[in-house]
C-alpha positions as CSV (number, residue, x, y, z in Angstrom):
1,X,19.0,-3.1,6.3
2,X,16.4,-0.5,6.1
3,X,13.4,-0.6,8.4
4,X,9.7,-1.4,6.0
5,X,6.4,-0.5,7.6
6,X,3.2,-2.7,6.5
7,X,-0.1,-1.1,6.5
8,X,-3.0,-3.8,7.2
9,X,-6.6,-3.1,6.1
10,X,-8.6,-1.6,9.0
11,X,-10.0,-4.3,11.6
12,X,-13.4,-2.4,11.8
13,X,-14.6,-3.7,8.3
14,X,-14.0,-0.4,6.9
15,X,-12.6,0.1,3.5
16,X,-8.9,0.2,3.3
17,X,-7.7,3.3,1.3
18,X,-4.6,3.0,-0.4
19,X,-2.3,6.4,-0.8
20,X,-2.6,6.4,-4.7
21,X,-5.3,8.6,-4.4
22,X,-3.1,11.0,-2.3
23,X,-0.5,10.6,-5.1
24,X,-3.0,11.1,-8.1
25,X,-4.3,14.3,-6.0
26,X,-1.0,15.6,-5.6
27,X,0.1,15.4,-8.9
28,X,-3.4,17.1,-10.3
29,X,-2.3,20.2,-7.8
30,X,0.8,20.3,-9.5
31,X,-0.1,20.1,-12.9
32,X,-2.9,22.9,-11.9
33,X,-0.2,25.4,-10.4
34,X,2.2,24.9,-13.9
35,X,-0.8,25.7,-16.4
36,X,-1.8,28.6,-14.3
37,X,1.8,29.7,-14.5
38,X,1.7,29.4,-17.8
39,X,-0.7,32.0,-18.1
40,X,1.1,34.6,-16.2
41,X,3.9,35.1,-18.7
42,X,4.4,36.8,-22.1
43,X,4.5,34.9,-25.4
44,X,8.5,34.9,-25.2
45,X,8.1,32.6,-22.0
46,X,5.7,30.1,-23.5
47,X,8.8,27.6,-24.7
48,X,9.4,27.8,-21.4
49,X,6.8,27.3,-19.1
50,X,5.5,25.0,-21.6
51,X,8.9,23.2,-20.8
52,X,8.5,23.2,-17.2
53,X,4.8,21.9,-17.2
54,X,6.0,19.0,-18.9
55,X,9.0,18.2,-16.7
56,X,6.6,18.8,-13.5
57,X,3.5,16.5,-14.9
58,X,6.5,14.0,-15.7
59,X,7.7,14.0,-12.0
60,X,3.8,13.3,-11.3
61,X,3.7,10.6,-13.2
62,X,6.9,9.3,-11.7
63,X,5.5,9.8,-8.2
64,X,2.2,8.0,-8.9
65,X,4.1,4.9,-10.6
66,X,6.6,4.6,-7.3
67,X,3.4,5.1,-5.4
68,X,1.7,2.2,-6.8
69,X,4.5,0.1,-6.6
70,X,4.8,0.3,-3.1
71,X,1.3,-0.5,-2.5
72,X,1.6,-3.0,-4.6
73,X,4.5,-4.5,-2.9
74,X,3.1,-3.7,0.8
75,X,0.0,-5.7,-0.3
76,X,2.0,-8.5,-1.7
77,X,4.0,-8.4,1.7
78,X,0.6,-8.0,4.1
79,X,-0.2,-11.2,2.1
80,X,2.9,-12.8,2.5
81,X,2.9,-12.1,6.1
82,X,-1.2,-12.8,6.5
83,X,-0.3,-16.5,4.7
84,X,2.5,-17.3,7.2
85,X,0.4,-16.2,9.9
86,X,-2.4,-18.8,8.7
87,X,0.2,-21.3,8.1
88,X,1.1,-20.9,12.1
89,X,-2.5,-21.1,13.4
90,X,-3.1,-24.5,11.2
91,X,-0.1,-26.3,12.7
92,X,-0.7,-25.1,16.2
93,X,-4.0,-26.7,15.6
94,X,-2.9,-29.4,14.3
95,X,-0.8,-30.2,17.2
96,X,-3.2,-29.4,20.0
97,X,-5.2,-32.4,17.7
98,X,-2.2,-34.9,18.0
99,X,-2.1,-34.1,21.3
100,X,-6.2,-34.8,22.0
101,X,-5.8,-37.9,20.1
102,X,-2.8,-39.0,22.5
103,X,-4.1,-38.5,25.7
104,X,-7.7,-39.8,24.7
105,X,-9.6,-36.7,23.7
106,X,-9.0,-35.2,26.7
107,X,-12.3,-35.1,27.6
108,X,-13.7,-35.2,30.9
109,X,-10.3,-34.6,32.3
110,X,-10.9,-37.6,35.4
111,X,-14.6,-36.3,36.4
């Protein structure tokens, strides 16, 4: 079973930024670096680079689409995990309740 990491919005109120950006940034450098290479050649090499700039801004757009998927499925996880984690606190509460109810509120504890 392979080990998944979950990355929570920050606690501070800041805004949580997802990687995508990262991804979309990285695949903008590439495509950058294979037009610029496709100025360095003669006109025989044009098939060619013109070949490789395609297969390069394809692996981007791979990259971006598994990026977003696994933000999308850690978000769906966080809120899995967030839900469960609610779920927990209400019946805790709800049994510290039952409990109040059954020893008489509890209340002044004998004073």
């Amino acid at each position: 079973m392979s080990e998944q990491s979950i990355s929570f919005p920050p606690s501070d109120g800041s805004r949580w930024r997802a990687p995508s950006r990262y991804a979309a940034a990285a695949a903008t450098a590439l495509a950058i670096v294979a037009v610029g290479a496709a100025g360095c050649g003669g006109d025989s090499n044009s098939d060619s680079v013109n070949k490789q700039i395609d297969s390069i801004q394809s692996q981007a757009s791979s990259v971006q689409s598994q990026v977003s998927t696994a933000i999308t499925n850690a978000q769906q996880q966080a809120n899995s995990v967030a839900s469960q984690a609610q779920n927990q606190v209400q019946s805790v509460q709800s049994q510290i309740q039952q409990q109040n109810n059954q020893s008489g509120g509890g209340g002044n504890y004998g004073y």
